[in-house]
Legacy VTK file of the C-alpha trace (Angstrom):
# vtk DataFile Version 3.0
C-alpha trace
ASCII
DATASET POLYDATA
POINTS 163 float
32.964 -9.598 -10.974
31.729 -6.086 -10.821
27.573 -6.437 -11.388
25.978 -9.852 -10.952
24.607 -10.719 -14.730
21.400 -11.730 -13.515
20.915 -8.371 -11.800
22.413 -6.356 -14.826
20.066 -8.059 -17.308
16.898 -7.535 -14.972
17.754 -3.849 -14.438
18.085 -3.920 -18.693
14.820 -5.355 -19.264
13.133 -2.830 -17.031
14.934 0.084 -18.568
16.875 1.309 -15.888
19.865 3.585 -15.514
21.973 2.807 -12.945
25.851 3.991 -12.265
28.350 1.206 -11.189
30.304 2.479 -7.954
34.124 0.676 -7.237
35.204 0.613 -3.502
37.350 -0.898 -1.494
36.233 -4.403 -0.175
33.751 -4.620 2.504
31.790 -6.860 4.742
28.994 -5.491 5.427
26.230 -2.892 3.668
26.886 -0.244 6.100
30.617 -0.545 5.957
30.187 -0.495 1.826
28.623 2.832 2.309
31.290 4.457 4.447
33.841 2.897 1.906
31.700 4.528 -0.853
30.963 7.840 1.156
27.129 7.431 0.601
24.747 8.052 3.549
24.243 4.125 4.961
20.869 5.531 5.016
20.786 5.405 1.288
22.288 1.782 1.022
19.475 -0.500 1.119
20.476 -3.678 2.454
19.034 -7.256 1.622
18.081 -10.246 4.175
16.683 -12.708 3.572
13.821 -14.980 5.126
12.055 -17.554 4.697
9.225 -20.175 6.307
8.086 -23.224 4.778
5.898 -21.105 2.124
9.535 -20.394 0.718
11.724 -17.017 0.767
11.122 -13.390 1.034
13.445 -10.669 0.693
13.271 -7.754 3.240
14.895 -4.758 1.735
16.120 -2.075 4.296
18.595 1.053 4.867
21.838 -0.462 6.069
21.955 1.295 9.294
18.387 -0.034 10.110
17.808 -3.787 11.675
15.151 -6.073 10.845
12.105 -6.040 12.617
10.988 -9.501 11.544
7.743 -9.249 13.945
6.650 -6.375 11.693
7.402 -8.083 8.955
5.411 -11.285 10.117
2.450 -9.068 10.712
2.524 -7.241 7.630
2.605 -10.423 5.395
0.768 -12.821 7.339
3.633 -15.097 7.676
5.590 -16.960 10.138
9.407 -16.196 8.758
12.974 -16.552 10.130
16.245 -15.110 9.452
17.315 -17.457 6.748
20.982 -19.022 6.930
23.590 -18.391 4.204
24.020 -22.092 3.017
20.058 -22.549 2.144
19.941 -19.520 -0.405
23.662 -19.650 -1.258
22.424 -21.636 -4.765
19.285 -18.550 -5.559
21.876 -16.491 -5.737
24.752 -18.220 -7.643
26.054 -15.404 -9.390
26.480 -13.547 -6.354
29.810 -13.644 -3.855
28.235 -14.984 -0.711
27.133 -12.332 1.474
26.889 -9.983 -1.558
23.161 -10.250 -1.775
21.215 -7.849 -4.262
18.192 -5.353 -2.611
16.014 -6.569 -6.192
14.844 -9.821 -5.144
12.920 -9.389 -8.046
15.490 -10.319 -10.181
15.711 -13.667 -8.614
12.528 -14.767 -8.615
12.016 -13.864 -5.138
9.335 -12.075 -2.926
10.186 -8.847 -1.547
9.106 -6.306 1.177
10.647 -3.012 1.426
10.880 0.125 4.138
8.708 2.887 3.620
12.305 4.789 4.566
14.253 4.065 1.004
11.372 5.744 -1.082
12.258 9.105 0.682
15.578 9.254 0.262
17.034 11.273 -2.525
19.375 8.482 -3.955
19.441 4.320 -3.514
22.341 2.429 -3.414
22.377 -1.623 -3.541
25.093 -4.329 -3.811
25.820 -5.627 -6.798
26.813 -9.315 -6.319
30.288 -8.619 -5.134
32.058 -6.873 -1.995
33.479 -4.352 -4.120
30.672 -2.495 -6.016
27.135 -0.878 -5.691
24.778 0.073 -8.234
23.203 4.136 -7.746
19.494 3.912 -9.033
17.152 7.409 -8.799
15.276 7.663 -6.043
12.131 7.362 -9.159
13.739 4.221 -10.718
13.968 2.735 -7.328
10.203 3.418 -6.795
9.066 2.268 -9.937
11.240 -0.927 -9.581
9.947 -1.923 -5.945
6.090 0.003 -6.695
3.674 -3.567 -7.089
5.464 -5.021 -3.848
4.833 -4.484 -0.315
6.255 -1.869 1.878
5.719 -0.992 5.697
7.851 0.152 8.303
9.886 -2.617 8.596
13.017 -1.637 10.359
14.288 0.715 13.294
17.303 3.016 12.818
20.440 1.540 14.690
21.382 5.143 16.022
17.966 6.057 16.938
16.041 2.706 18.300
12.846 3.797 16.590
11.404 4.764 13.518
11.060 8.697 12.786
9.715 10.920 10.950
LINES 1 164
163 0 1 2 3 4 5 6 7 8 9 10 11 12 13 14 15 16 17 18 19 20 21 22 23 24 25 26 27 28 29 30 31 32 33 34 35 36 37 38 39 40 41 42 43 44 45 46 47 48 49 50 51 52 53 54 55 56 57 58 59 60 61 62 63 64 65 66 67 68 69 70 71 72 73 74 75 76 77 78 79 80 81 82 83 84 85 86 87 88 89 90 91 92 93 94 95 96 97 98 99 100 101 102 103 104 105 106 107 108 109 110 111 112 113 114 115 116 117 118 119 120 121 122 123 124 125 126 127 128 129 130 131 132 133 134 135 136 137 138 139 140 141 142 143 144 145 146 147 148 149 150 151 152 153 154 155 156 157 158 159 160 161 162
Protein backbone atom coordinates (compact mmCIF):
# COMPACT_ATOMS: atom_id res chain seq x y z
CA UNK A 1 0.00 0.00 0.00
CA UNK A 2 2.87 2.29 0.66
CA UNK A 3 1.05 5.95 1.66
CA UNK A 4 -2.63 5.94 2.59
CA UNK A 5 -4.36 8.13 -0.44
CA UNK A 6 -6.26 10.11 1.86
CA UNK A 7 -3.09 11.14 3.69
CA UNK A 8 -1.06 11.64 0.36
CA UNK A 9 -3.74 13.91 -1.11
CA UNK A 10 -4.07 16.02 2.24
CA UNK A 11 -0.28 16.44 2.48
CA UNK A 12 -0.73 17.61 -1.59
CA UNK A 13 -3.26 20.11 -0.95
CA UNK A 14 -1.22 21.70 1.79
CA UNK A 15 1.93 21.74 -0.25
CA UNK A 16 4.06 19.57 1.55
CA UNK A 17 7.25 17.68 0.84
CA UNK A 18 7.55 14.68 2.44
CA UNK A 19 10.07 11.53 1.67
CA UNK A 20 8.46 7.98 1.70
CA UNK A 21 10.69 5.62 4.01
CA UNK A 22 10.41 1.42 3.23
CA UNK A 23 11.16 -0.84 6.31
CA UNK A 24 10.73 -3.94 7.36
CA UNK A 25 7.24 -4.71 8.93
CA UNK A 26 6.50 -3.58 12.33
CA UNK A 27 4.00 -3.48 15.09
CA UNK A 28 4.40 -0.81 16.78
CA UNK A 29 5.66 3.14 16.21
CA UNK A 30 8.64 2.68 18.28
CA UNK A 31 9.62 -0.60 16.77
CA UNK A 32 9.04 1.23 13.09
CA UNK A 33 11.65 3.62 14.17
CA UNK A 34 14.34 1.16 15.21
CA UNK A 35 13.46 -0.72 11.88
CA UNK A 36 13.92 2.68 10.13
CA UNK A 37 16.99 3.82 12.33
CA UNK A 38 15.23 7.18 13.22
CA UNK A 39 15.33 8.43 16.85
CA UNK A 40 11.67 6.95 18.27
CA UNK A 41 11.82 10.35 19.59
CA UNK A 42 11.24 11.68 16.15
CA UNK A 43 8.35 9.16 15.29
CA UNK A 44 5.27 10.73 16.37
CA UNK A 45 2.81 8.25 17.19
CA UNK A 46 -1.12 8.49 16.88
CA UNK A 47 -3.93 7.33 19.55
CA UNK A 48 -6.78 7.86 19.46
CA UNK A 49 -9.69 8.96 21.92
CA UNK A 50 -12.75 9.71 22.12
CA UNK A 51 -15.97 10.64 24.61
CA UNK A 52 -19.39 11.05 23.55
CA UNK A 53 -18.48 14.64 21.93
CA UNK A 54 -16.73 12.24 19.30
CA UNK A 55 -12.83 11.56 18.60
CA UNK A 56 -9.62 13.30 19.13
CA UNK A 57 -6.33 12.40 18.01
CA UNK A 58 -3.37 12.72 20.50
CA UNK A 59 -0.20 12.93 18.55
CA UNK A 60 3.02 11.95 20.53
CA UNK A 61 6.85 10.75 20.21
CA UNK A 62 6.70 6.97 20.11
CA UNK A 63 8.76 6.38 23.09
CA UNK A 64 6.39 8.70 25.14
CA UNK A 65 2.88 7.29 26.74
CA UNK A 66 -0.26 9.05 26.90
CA UNK A 67 -1.07 11.07 29.67
CA UNK A 68 -4.81 11.16 29.02
CA UNK A 69 -5.40 13.21 32.46
CA UNK A 70 -3.37 15.99 30.82
CA UNK A 71 -5.02 15.67 27.96
CA UNK A 72 -8.55 15.83 29.72
CA UNK A 73 -7.43 18.98 31.40
CA UNK A 74 -6.07 20.66 28.54
CA UNK A 75 -9.27 20.21 26.38
CA UNK A 76 -11.91 20.25 28.82
CA UNK A 77 -13.00 16.83 28.03
CA UNK A 78 -13.78 13.61 29.57
CA UNK A 79 -11.92 11.07 26.89
CA UNK A 80 -10.86 7.38 26.85
CA UNK A 81 -8.47 5.31 25.04
CA UNK A 82 -10.61 4.48 22.09
CA UNK A 83 -10.79 0.68 20.88
CA UNK A 84 -9.62 -0.39 17.40
CA UNK A 85 -13.07 -1.69 16.07
CA UNK A 86 -14.96 1.87 16.71
CA UNK A 87 -12.47 3.96 14.44
CA UNK A 88 -11.42 1.00 12.27
CA UNK A 89 -14.11 2.57 9.43
CA UNK A 90 -12.40 6.68 9.91
CA UNK A 91 -9.61 5.25 8.82
CA UNK A 92 -10.46 2.80 5.96
CA UNK A 93 -7.60 3.31 3.91
CA UNK A 94 -5.36 2.56 6.61
CA UNK A 95 -4.01 -1.23 7.71
CA UNK A 96 -5.43 -1.45 11.18
CA UNK A 97 -3.08 -0.30 13.67
CA UNK A 98 -1.34 1.82 10.98
CA UNK A 99 -2.89 5.02 12.15
CA UNK A 100 -1.62 8.44 10.60
CA UNK A 101 -0.13 11.38 13.29
CA UNK A 102 -2.44 14.07 10.74
CA UNK A 103 -5.75 13.54 12.09
CA UNK A 104 -6.35 16.37 10.10
CA UNK A 105 -6.58 14.56 7.16
CA UNK A 106 -9.44 12.61 8.47
CA UNK A 107 -11.56 14.96 9.62
CA UNK A 108 -10.48 14.51 13.06
CA UNK A 109 -9.48 16.71 16.14
CA UNK A 110 -6.02 16.66 17.16
CA UNK A 111 -3.70 17.56 20.14
CA UNK A 112 -0.07 17.34 19.86
CA UNK A 113 3.25 17.33 22.36
CA UNK A 114 5.02 20.39 22.72
CA UNK A 115 8.14 17.64 22.31
CA UNK A 116 7.71 16.94 18.27
CA UNK A 117 8.04 20.77 17.42
CA UNK A 118 11.69 20.60 18.80
CA UNK A 119 12.92 17.94 17.19
CA UNK A 120 14.97 18.38 14.10
CA UNK A 121 13.00 15.85 11.86
CA UNK A 122 9.20 14.13 12.17
CA UNK A 123 8.45 10.90 11.16
CA UNK A 124 4.67 9.44 10.95
CA UNK A 125 3.05 6.21 9.65
CA UNK A 126 1.74 6.15 6.58
CA UNK A 127 -1.30 3.79 6.60
CA UNK A 128 0.68 0.63 6.43
CA UNK A 129 3.29 -1.36 8.73
CA UNK A 130 5.87 -0.94 6.28
CA UNK A 131 6.42 2.82 5.58
CA UNK A 132 6.74 6.35 7.22
CA UNK A 133 6.52 9.62 5.74
CA UNK A 134 9.82 12.29 6.84
CA UNK A 135 8.19 15.86 7.01
CA UNK A 136 10.67 19.07 8.15
CA UNK A 137 10.59 19.82 11.41
CA UNK A 138 8.86 23.52 9.67
CA UNK A 139 6.30 21.53 7.57
CA UNK A 140 5.39 19.61 10.61
CA UNK A 141 4.80 22.93 12.50
CA UNK A 142 2.97 24.59 9.98
CA UNK A 143 0.78 21.43 9.45
CA UNK A 144 -0.16 20.91 13.29
CA UNK A 145 0.22 25.21 14.05
CA UNK A 146 -3.99 26.14 14.50
CA UNK A 147 -4.34 22.93 16.83
CA UNK A 148 -3.64 22.44 20.36
CA UNK A 149 -0.46 21.39 21.92
CA UNK A 150 0.62 20.84 25.68
CA UNK A 151 2.73 18.50 27.34
CA UNK A 152 0.88 15.64 26.81
CA UNK A 153 3.08 12.67 27.32
CA UNK A 154 6.05 11.40 29.62
CA UNK A 155 9.18 9.80 28.11
CA UNK A 156 9.10 5.90 28.67
CA UNK A 157 12.94 5.93 29.63
CA UNK A 158 12.72 8.89 31.75
CA UNK A 159 9.10 8.86 33.67
CA UNK A 160 8.82 12.61 33.27
CA UNK A 161 8.86 15.28 30.97
CA UNK A 162 12.32 17.26 30.48
CA UNK A 163 13.71 19.87 29.31
Amino acid sequence: MAIAQTLMAYLQEQGIRYDLMEHRHTETAVESAHAANVPPHQVAKAVVLCDDAGFVLGVLPANHSLEIDWVNEELGRQLEMACEKEFTELFADCEPGAVPALGEAYGLKVIWDDELGYTSDVYIEAGDHEHLIWLDRHDFRKLMSSLPHSIISKDNEVGCWKY
